[in-house]
PDB file as gemmi writes it, atoms N, CA and C in Angstrom:
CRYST1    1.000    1.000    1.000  90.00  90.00  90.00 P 1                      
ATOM      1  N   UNK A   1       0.841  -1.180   0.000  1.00  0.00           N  
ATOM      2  CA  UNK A   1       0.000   0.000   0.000  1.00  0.00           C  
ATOM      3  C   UNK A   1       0.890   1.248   0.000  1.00  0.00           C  
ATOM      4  N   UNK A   2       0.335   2.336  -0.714  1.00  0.00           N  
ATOM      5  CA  UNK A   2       1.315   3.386  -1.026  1.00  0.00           C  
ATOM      6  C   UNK A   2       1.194   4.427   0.549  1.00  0.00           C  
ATOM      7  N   UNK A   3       2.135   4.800   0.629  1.00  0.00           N  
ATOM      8  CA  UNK A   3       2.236   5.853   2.004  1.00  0.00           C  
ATOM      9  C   UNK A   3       1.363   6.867   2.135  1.00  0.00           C  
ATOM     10  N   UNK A   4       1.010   7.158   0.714  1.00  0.00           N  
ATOM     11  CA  UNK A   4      -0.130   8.659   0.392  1.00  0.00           C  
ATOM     12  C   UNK A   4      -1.730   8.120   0.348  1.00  0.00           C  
ATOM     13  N   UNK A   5      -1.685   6.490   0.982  1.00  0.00           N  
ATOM     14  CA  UNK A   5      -3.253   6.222   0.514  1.00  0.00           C  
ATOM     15  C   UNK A   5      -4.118   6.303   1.812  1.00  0.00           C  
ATOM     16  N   UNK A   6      -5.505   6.436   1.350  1.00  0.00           N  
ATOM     17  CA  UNK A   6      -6.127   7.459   2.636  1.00  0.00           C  
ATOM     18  C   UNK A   6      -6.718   5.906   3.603  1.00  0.00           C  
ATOM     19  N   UNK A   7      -6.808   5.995   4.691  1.00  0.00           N  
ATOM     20  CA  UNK A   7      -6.933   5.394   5.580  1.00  0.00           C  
ATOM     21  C   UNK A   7      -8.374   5.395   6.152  1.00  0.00           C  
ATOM     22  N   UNK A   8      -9.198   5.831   5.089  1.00  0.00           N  
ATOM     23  CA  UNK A   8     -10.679   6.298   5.336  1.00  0.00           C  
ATOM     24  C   UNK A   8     -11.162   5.184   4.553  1.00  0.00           C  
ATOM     25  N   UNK A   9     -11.668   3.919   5.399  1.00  0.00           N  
ATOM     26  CA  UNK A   9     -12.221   2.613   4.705  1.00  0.00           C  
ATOM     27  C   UNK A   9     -14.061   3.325   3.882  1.00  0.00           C  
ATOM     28  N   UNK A  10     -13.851   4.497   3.771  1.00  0.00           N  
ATOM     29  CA  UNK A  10     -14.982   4.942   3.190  1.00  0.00           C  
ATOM     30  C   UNK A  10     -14.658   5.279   1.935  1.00  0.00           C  
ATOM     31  N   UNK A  11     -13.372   5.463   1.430  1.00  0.00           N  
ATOM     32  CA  UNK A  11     -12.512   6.512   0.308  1.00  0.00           C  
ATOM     33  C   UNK A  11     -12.717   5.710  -0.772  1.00  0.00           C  
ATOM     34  N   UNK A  12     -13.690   6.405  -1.807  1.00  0.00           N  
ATOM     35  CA  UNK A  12     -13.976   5.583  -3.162  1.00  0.00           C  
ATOM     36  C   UNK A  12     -14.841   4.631  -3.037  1.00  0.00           C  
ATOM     37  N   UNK A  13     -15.656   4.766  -2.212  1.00  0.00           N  
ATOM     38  CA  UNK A  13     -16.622   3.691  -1.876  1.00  0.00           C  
ATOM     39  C   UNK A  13     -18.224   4.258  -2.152  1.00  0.00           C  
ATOM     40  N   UNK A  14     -19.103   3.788  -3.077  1.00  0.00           N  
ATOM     41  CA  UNK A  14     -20.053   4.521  -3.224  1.00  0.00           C  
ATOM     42  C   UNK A  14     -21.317   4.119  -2.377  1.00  0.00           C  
ATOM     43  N   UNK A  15     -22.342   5.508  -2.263  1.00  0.00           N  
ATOM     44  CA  UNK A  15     -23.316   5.293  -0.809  1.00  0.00           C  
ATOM     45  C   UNK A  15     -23.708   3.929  -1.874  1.00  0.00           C  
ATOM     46  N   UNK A  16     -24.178   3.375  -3.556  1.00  0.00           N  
ATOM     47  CA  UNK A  16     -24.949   2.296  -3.607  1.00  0.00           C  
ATOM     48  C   UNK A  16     -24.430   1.268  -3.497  1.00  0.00           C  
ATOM     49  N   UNK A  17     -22.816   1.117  -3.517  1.00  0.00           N  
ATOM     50  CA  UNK A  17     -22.372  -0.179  -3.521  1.00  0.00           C  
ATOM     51  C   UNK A  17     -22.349  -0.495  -1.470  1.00  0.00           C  
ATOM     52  N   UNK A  18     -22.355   0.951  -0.848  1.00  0.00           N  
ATOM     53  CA  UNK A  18     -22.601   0.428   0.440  1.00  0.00           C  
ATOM     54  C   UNK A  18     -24.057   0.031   0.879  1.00  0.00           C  
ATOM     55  N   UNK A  19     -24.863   0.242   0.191  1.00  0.00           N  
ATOM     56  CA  UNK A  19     -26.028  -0.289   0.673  1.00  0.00           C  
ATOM     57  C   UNK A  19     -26.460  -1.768   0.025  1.00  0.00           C  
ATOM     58  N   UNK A  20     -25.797  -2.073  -1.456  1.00  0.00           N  
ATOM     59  CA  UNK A  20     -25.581  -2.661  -1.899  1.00  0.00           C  
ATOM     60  C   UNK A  20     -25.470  -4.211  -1.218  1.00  0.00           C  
ATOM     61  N   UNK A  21     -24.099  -3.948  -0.515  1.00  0.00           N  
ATOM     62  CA  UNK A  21     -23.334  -4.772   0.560  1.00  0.00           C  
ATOM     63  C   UNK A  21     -23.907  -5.134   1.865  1.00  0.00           C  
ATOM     64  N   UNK A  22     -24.633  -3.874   2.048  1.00  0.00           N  
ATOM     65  CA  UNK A  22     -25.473  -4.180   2.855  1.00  0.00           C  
ATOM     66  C   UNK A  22     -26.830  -5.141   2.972  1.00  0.00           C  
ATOM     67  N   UNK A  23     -27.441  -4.759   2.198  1.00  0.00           N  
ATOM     68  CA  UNK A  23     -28.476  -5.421   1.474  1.00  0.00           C  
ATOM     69  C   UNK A  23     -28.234  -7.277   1.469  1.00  0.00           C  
ATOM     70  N   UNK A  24     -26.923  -6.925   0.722  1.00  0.00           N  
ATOM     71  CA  UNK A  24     -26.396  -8.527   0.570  1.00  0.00           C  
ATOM     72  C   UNK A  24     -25.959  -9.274   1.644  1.00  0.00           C  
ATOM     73  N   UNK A  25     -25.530  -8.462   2.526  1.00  0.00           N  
ATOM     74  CA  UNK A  25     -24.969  -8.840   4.122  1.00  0.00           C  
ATOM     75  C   UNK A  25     -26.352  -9.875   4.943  1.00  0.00           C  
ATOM     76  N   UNK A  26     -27.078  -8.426   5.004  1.00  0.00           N  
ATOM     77  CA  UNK A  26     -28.046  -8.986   6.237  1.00  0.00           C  
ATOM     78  C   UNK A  26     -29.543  -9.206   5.436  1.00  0.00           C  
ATOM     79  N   UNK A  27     -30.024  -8.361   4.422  1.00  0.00           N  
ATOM     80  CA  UNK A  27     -31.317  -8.720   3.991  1.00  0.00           C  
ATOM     81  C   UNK A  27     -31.969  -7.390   4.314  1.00  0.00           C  
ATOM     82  N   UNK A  28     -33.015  -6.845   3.755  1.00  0.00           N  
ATOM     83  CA  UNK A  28     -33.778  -5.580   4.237  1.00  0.00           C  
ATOM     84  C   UNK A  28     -34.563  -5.898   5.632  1.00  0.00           C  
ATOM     85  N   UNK A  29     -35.060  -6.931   5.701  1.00  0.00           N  
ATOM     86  CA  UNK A  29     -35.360  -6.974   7.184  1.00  0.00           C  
ATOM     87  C   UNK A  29     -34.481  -6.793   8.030  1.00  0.00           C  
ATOM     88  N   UNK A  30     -33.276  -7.498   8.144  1.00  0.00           N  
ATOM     89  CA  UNK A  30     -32.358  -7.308   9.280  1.00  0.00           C  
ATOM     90  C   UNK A  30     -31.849  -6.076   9.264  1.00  0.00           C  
ATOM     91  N   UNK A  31     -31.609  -5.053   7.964  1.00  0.00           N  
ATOM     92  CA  UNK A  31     -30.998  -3.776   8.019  1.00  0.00           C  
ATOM     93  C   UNK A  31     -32.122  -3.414   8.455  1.00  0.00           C  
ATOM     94  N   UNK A  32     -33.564  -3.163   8.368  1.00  0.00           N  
ATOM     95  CA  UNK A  32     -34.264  -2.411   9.121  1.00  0.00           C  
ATOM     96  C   UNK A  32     -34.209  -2.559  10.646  1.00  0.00           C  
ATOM     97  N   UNK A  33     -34.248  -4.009  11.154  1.00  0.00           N  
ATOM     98  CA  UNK A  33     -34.251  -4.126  12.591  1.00  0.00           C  
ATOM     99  C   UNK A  33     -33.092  -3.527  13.050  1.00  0.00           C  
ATOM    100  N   UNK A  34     -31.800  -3.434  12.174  1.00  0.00           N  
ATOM    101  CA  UNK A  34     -30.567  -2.774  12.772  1.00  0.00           C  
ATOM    102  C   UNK A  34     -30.446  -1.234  12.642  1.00  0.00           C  
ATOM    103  N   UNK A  35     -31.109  -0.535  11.327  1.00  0.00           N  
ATOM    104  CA  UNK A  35     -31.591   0.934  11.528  1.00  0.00           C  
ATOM    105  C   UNK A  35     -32.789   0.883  11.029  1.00  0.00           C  
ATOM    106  N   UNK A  36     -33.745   1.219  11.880  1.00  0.00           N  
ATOM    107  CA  UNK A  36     -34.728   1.400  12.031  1.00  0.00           C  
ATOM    108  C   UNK A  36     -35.376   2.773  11.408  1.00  0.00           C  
ATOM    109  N   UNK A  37     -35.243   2.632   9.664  1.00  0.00           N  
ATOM    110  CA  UNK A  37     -35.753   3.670   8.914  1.00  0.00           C  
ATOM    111  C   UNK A  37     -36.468   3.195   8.228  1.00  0.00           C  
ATOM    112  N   UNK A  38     -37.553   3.902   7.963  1.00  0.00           N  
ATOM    113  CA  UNK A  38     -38.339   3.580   6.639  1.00  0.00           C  
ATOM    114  C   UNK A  38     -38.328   3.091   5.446  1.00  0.00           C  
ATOM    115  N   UNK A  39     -37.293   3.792   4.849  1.00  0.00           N  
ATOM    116  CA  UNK A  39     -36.272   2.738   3.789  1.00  0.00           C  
ATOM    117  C   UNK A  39     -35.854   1.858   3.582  1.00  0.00           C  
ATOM    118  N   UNK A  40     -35.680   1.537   5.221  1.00  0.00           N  
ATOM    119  CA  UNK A  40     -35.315  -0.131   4.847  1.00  0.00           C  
ATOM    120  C   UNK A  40     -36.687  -0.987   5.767  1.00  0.00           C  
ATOM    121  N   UNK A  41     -37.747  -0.579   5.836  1.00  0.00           N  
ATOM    122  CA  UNK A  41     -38.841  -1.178   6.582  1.00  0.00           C  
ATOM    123  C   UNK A  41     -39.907  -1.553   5.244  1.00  0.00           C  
ATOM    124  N   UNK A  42     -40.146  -0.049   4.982  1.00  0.00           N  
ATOM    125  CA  UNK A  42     -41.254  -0.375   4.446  1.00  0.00           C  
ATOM    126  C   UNK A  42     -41.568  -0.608   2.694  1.00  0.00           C  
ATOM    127  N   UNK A  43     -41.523  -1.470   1.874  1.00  0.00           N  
ATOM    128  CA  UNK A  43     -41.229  -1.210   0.508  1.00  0.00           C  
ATOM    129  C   UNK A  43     -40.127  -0.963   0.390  1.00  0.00           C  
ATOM    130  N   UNK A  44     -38.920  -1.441   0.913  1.00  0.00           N  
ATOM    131  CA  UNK A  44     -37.538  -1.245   0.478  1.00  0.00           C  
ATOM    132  C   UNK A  44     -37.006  -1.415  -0.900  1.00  0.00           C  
ATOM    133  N   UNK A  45     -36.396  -0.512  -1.353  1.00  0.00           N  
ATOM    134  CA  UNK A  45     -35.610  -0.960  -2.570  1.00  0.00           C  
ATOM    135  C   UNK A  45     -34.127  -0.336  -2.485  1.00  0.00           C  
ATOM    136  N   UNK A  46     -33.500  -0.501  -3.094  1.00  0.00           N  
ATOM    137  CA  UNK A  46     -31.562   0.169  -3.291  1.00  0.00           C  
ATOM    138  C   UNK A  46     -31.966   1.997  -3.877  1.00  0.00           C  
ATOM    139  N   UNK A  47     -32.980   2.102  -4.565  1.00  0.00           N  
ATOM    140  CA  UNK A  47     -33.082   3.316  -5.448  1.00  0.00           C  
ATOM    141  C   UNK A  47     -34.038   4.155  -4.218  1.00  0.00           C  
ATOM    142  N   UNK A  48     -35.003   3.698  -3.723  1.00  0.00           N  
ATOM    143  CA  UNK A  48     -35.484   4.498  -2.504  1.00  0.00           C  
ATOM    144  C   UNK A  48     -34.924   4.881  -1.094  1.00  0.00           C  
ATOM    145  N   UNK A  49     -34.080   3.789  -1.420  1.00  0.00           N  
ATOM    146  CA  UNK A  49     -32.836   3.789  -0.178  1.00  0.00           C  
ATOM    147  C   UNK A  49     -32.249   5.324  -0.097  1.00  0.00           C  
ATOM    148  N   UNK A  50     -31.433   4.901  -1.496  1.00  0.00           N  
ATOM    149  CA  UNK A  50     -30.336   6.002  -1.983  1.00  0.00           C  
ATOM    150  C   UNK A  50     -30.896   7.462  -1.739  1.00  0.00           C  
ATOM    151  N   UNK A  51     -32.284   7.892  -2.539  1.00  0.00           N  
ATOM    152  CA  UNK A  51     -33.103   9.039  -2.526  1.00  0.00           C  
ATOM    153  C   UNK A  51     -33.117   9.861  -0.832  1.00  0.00           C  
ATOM    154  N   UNK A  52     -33.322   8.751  -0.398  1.00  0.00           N  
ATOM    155  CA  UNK A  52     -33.267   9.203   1.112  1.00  0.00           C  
ATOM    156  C   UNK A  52     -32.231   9.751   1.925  1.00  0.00           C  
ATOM    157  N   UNK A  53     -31.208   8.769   1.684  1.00  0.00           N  
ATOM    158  CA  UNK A  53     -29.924   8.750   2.260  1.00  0.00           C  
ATOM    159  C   UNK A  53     -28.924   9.971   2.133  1.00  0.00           C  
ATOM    160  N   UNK A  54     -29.426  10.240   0.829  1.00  0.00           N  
ATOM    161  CA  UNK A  54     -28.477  11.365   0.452  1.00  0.00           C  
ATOM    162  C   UNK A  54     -28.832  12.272   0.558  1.00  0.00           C  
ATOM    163  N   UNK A  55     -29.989  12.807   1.040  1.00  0.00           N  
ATOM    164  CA  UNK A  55     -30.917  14.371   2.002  1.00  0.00           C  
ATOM    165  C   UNK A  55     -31.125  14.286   3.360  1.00  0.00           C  
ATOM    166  N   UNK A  56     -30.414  12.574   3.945  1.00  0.00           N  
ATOM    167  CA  UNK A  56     -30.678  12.570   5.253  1.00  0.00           C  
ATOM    168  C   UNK A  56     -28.839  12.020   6.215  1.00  0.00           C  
ATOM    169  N   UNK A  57     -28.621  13.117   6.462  1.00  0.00           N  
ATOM    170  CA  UNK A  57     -27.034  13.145   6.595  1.00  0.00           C  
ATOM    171  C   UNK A  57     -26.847  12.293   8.326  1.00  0.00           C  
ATOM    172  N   UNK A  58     -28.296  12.122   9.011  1.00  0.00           N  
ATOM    173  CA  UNK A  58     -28.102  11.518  10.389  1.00  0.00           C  
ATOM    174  C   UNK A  58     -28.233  10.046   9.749  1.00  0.00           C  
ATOM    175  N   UNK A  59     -28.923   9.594   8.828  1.00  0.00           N  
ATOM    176  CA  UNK A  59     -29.219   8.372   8.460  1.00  0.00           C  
ATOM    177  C   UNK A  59     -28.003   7.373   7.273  1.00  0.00           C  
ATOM    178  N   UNK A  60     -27.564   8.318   7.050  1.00  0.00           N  
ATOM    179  CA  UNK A  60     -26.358   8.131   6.124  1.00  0.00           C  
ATOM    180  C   UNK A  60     -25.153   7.772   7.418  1.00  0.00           C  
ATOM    181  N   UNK A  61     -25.392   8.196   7.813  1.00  0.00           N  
ATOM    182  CA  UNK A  61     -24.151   8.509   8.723  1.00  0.00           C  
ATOM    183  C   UNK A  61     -24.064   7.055   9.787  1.00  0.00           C  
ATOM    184  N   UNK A  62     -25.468   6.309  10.091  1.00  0.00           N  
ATOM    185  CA  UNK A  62     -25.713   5.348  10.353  1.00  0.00           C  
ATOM    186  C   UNK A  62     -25.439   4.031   9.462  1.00  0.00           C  
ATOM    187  N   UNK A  63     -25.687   4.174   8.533  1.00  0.00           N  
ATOM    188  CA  UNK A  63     -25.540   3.604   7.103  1.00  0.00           C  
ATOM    189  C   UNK A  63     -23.665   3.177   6.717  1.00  0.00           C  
ATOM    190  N   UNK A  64     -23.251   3.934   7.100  1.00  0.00           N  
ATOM    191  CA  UNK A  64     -21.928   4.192   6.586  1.00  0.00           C  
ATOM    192  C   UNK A  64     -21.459   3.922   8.208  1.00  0.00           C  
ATOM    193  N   UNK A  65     -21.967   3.613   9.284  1.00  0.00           N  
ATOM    194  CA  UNK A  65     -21.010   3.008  10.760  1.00  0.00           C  
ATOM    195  C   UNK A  65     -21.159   1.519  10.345  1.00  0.00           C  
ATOM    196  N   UNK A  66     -22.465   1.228  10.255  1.00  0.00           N  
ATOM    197  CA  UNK A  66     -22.501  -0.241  10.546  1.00  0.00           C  
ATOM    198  C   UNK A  66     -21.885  -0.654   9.121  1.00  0.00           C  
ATOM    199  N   UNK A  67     -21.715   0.129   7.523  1.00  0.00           N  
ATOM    200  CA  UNK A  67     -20.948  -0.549   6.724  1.00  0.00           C  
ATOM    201  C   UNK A  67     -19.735  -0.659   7.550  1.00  0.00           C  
ATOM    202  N   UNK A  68     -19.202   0.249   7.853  1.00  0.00           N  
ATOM    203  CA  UNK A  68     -17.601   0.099   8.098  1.00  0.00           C  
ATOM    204  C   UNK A  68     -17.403  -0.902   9.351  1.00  0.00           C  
ATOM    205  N   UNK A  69     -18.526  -1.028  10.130  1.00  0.00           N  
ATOM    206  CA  UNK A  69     -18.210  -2.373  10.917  1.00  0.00           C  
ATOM    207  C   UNK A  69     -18.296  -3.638  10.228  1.00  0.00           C  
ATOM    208  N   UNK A  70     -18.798  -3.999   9.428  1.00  0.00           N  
ATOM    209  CA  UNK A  70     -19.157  -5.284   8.881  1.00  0.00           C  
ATOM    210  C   UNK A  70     -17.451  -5.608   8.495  1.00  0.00           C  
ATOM    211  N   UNK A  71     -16.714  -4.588   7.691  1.00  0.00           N  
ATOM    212  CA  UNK A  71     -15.629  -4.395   7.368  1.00  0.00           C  
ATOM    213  C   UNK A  71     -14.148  -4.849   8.196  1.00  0.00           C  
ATOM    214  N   UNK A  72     -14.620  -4.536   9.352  1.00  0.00           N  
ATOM    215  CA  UNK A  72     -13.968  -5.103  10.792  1.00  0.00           C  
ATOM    216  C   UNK A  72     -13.771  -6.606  10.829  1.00  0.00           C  
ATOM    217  N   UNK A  73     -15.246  -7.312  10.450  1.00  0.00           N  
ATOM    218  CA  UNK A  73     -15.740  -8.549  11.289  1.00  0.00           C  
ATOM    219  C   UNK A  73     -14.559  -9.669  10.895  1.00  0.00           C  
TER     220      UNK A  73                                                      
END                                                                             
């Protein structure tokens, strides 16, 4: 790994391929029971997800902890 590369397991990572992953991880039920948004409760899809996510900076922000934990496991 180069000395200048960013250390932000978020860097180049897009919000759909993280929900993406997500999606594929746990299932829309379990991402809803784990954030408990509408988006992922009710009529979930990746494209209604996204719409949301990206005008809702507390929910994103949730979105993007538990990606970067899965990342950990």
């Amino acid at each position: 790994m180069s000395k200048h590369a960013s250390q932000d397991p978020l860097h180049g990572v897009t919000l759909k391929t993280i929900v993406t992953q997500l999606v594929e991880e746990y299932g829309w039920e379990e991402l809803g029971r784990r954030i408990n948004i509408k988006c992922f409760t009710n009529d979930p899809s990746i494209s209604s997800s996204l719409k949301f996510l990206r005008k809702t900076p507390w929910a994103r922000q949730k979105v993007e902890s538990l990606y970067v934990g899965t990342l950990t496991e």
